[in-house]
C-alpha positions in Angstrom: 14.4 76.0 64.2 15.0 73.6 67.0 11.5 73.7 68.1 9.8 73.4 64.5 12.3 69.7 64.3 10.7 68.4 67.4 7.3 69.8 65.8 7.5 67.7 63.3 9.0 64.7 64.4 6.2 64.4 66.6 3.4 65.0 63.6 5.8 62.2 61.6 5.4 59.9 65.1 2.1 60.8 65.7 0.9 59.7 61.8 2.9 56.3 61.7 1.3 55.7 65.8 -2.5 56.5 64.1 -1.4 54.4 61.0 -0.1 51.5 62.8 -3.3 52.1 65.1 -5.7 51.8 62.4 -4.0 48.8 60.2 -3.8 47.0 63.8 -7.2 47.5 63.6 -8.0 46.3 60.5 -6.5 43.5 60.7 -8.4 42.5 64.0 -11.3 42.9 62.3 -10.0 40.1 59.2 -9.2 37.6 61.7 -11.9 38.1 64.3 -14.4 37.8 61.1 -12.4 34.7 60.2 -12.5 32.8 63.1 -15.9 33.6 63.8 -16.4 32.2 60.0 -14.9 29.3 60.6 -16.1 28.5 64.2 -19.6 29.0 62.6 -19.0 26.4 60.0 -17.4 24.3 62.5 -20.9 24.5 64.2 -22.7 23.9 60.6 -20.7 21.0 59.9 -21.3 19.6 63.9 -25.1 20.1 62.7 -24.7 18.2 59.3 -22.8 15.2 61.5 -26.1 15.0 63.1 -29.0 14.7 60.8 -30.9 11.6 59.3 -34.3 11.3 57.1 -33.4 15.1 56.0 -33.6 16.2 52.8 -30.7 16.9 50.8 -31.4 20.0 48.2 -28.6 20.7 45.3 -28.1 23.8 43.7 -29.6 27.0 45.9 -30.7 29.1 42.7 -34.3 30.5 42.3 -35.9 27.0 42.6 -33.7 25.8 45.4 -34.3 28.6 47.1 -38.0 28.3 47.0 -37.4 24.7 47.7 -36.0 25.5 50.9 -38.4 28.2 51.8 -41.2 26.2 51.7 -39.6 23.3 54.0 -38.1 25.4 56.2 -42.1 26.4 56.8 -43.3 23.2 57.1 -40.1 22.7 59.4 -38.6 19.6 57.3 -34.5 19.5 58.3 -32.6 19.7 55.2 -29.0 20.9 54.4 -28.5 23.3 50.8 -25.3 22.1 48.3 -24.0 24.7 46.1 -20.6 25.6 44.6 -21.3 29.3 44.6 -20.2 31.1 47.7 -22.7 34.0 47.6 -25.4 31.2 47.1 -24.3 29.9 50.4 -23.6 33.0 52.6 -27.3 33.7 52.1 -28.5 30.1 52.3 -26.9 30.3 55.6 -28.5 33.9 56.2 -31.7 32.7 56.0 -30.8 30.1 59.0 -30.4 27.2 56.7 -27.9 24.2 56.8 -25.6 24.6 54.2 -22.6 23.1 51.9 -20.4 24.8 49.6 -19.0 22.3 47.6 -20.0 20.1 43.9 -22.8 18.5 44.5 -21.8 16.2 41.6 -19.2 15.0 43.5 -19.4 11.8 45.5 -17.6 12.8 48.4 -19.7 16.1 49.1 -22.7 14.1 48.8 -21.1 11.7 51.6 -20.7 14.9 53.6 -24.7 15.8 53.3 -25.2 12.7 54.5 -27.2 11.3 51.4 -27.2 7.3 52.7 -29.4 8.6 55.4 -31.6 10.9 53.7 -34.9 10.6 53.3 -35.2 12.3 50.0 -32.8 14.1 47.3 -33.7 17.6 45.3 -32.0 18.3 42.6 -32.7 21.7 40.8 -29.7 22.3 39.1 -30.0 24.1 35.8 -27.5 21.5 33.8 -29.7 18.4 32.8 -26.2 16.5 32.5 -25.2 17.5 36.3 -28.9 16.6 37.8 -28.2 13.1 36.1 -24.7 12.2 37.5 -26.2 13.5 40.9 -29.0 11.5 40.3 -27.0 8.1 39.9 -24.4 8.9 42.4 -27.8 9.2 44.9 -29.2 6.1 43.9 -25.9 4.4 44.5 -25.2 6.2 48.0 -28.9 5.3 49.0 -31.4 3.2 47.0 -34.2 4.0 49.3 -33.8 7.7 49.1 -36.5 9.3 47.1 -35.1 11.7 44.3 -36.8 14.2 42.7 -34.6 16.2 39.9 -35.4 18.9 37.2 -34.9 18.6 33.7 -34.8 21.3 31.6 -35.2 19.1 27.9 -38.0 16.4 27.8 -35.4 14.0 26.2 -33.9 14.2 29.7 -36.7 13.3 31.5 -36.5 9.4 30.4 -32.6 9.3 31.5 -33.3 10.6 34.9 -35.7 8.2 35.4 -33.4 5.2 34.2 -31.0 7.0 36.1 -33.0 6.2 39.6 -35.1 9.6 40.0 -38.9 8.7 41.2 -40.0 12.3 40.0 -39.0 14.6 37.6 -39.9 18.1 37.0 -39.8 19.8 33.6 -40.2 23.6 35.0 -40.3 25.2 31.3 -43.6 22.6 30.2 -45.2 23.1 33.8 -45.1 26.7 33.5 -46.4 26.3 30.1 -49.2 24.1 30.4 -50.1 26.1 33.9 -50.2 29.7 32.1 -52.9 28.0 29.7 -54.9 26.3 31.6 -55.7 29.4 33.9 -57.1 30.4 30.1 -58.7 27.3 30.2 -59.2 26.4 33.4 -59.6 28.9 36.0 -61.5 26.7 38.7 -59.0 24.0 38.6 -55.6 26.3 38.4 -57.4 27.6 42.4 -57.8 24.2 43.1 -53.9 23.8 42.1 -52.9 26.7 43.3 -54.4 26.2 47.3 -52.8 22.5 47.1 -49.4 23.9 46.4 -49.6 26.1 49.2 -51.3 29.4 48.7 -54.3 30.2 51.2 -57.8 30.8 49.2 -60.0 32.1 51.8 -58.2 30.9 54.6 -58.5 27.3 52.5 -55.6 24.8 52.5 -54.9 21.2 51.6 -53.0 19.1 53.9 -51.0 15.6 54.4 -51.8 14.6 57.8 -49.9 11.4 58.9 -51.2 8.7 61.2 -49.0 7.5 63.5 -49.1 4.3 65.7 -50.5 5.3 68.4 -53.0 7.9 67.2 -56.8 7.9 68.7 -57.6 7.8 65.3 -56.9 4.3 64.7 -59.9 2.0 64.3 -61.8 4.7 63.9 -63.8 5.1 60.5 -63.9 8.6 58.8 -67.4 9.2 60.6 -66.7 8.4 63.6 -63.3 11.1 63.4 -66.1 13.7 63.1 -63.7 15.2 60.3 -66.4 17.0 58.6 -69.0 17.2 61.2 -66.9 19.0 64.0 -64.2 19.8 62.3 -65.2 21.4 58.9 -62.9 19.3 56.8 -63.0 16.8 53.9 -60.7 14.0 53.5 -60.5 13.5 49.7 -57.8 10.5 49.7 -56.3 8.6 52.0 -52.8 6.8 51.1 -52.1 3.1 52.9 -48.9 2.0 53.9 -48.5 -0.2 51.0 -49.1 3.2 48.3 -52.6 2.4 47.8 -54.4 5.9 47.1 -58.0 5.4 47.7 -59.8 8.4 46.3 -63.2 9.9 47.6 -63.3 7.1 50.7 -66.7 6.2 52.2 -67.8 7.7 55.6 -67.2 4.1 56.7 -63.6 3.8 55.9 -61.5 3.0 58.7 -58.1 4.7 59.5 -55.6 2.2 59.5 -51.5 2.1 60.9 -49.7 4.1 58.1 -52.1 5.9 56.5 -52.1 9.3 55.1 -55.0 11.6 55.0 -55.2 14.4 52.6 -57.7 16.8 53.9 -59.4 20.3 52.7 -60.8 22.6 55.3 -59.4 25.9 56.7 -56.2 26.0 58.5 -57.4 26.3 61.7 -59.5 23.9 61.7 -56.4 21.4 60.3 -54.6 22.5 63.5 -57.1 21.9 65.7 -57.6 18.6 64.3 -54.0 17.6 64.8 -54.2 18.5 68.1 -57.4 16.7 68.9 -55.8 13.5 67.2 -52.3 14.0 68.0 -51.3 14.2 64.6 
């Protein structure tokens, strides 16, 4: 009947209208996501432009990751290199800097800014790529301080001719760790609350002493480190790499130096704030 064709034509108009409505829609959604993608990496690569004495970190797998983690906390700037594009949507998640690109590649290293980094991490799990990165850093930067994983000790030698100042051999760390806390117990808590976990509210510390500080001129005494403060300074590091070890009460703080102190965190704070440290 007449009025069952205008019935239908108007279900048949209604479904392409709803249709049209929805794929309209949809594709909103694509480009909105897509702009706001690439405005955000617009903004990452504005932020990239802009660092110097960062720390560049290749490969974001489980010990990049961790890598990043703990400078993030100790609020080092840094910018993450990895090829894989999940590895760099949650880099980027957690708030960090971030490059999806090869990392063995001279040009992406260019774009991290490498010849003005203070320091290169390499923790790729390819001994061959962490060498090639390793001399294309050295080339970039030969004051950048690289530290790069190996995963065969045969390795370790040619990322040291290769310009690295430290390498890591995770597999013999993990090793020589698992037995020495068989061994060892005391000294695996004493390793263990230097790398960064809190024994009793217990922590080591780097504390850097700046021209300017109060504390120059000043012997360890007279800093009241351990009197006031609760803390022990067990080394202190000049400016020219000497590391003098157990240093008398009458040691005097000096431009440069580096103290590395035991005590509760707290009382580390507190101490930077007294000193301005």
């Amino acid at each position: 009947t007449p009025a069952l064709k205008v019935f239908t034509m108007l279900v048949i108009l209604f479904g392409v209208s709803t249709s049209f409505y929805i794929l309209g829609g949809l594709v909103r959604m694509v480009l909105e996501g897509e702009i706001n993608r690439a405005l955000g990496m617009r903004r990452l690569g504005r932020e990239i432009e802009r660092l110097s004495g960062h720390v560049v970190i290749c490969g974001f797998g489980r010990m990049g990751e961790v890598v990043a983690g703990e400078l993030a906390q100790r609020k080092r700037a840094f910018v993450v290199i990895d090829s894989n594009e999940e590895r760099i949507r949650e880099a980027i998640a957690q708030g960090h800097l971030a490059l999806q690109d090869d990392a063995t590649d001279d040009a992406t290293l260019q774009a991290a800014r490498v010849p003005e980094a203070e320091a290169l991490i390499t923790t790729l799990p390819s001994d061959a790529d962490n060498v090639f990165i390793t001399l294309t850093a050295r080339e970039l930067n030969p004051r950048l301080q690289i530290i790069a994983r190996a995963e065969h000790r045969s390795t370790e030698k040619k990322l040291l001719q290769a310009g690295a100042n430290r390498v890591v051999l995770p597999a013999m760390t993990g090793a020589l760790r698992m037995a020495a806390m068989i061994t060892r117990p005391s000294v695996i808590e004493l390793v263990e609350l230097a790398s960064g976990a809190q024994i009793a509210e217990m922590a080591i510390e780097e504390l850097a002493i700046a021209a300017g500080s109060p504390l120059l001129g000043k012997s360890i005494r007279d800093s009241q480190a351990r009197s006031h403060h609760g803390l022990l300074i067990v080394a202190l590091r000049r400016a020219d790499g000497q590391l003098v070890l157990s240093p008398a009460a009458s040691t005097d703080f000096q431009p440069g130096d580096t103290a590395v102190v035991i005590g509760r965190a707290s009382d580390i704070e507190k101490f930077r704030a007294e000193y301005g440290i």
